[in-house]
C-alpha positions as CSV (number, residue, x, y, z in Angstrom):
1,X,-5.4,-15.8,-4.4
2,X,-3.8,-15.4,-1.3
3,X,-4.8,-11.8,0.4
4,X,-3.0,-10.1,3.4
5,X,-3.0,-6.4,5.1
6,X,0.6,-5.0,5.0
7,X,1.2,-2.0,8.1
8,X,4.3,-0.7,9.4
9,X,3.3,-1.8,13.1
10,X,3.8,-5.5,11.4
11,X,7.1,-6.0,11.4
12,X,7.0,-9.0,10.0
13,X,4.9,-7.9,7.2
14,X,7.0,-10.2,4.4
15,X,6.4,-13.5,6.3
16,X,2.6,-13.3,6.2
17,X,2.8,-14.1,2.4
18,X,6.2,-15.1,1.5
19,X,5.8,-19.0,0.9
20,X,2.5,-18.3,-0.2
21,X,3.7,-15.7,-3.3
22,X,5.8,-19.1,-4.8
23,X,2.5,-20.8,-5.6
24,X,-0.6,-18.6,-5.5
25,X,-1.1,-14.9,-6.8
26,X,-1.1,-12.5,-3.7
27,X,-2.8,-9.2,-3.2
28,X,-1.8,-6.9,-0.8
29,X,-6.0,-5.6,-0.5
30,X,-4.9,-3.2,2.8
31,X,-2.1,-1.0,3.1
32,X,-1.4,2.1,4.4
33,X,0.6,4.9,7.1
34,X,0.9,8.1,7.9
35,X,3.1,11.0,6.8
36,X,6.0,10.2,8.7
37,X,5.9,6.3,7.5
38,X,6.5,7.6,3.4
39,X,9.6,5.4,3.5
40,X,7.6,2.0,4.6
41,X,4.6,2.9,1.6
42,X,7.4,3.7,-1.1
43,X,9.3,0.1,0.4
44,X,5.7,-1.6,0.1
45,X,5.1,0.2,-3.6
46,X,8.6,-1.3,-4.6
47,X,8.1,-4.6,-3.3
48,X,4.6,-5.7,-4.6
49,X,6.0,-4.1,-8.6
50,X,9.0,-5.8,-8.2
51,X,7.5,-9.3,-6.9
52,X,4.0,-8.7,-9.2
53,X,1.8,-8.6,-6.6
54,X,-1.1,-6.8,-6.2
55,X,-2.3,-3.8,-4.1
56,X,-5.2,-1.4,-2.8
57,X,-4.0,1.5,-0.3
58,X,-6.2,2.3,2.7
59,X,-8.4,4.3,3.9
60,X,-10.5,6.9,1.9
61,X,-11.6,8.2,5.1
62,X,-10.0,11.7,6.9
63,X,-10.7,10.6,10.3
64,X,-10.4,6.5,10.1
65,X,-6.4,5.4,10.2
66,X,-4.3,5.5,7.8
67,X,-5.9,8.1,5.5
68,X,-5.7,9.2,1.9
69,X,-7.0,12.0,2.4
70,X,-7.1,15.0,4.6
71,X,-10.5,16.0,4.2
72,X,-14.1,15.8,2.6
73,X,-12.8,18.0,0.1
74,X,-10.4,14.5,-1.4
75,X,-7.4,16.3,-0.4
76,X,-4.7,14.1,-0.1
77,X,-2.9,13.0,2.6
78,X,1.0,12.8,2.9
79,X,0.4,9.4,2.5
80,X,-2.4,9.4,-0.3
81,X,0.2,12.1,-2.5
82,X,2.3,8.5,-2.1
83,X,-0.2,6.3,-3.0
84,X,-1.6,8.9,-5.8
85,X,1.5,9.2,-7.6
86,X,2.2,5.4,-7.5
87,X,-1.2,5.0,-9.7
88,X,-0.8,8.1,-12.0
89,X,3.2,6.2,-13.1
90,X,2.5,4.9,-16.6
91,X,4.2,2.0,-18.6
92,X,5.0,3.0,-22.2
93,X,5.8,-0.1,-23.0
């Protein structure tokens, strides 16, 4: 298993794992933005289902960069209605 951290200040983000995703499984176990980085999530999201590769969004902390939610209350985010609505998507088949 082959694990890396995918953020939108990483440019680069695809060539941390590329060569590794031929031969190993890979989990993306950090990812996460704000509200005005939606497009880079949904990208991210799109990727990792379209290449099978695993993922776990971060942070479930209001105050601690990128969060899920806005407060103690589990209010979601911008980001964490992204990230929520990713997990809630169901395959019928």
């Amino acid at each position: 298993m082959y694990d890396c951290h995918v953020y939108p200040w990483k440019p680069r983000w695809k060539h941390s794992f590329e060569l590794a995703a031929k031969s190993v499984p890979v989990i993306f176990d950090e990812f996460g933005g704000t509200g005005s980085q939606l497009a880079f999530g949904r990208k991210v999201i799109a990727y990792a289902a379209a290449h099978h590769i695993s993922w776990c969004a971060w942070s479930f902390h209001p105050q601690a960069g990128p969060v899920l939610i806005k407060n103690w209350n589990y209010q979601p985010s911008a980001f964490g209605a992204l990230i929520k609505k990713a997990l809630t998507i169901t395959n019928d088949q």
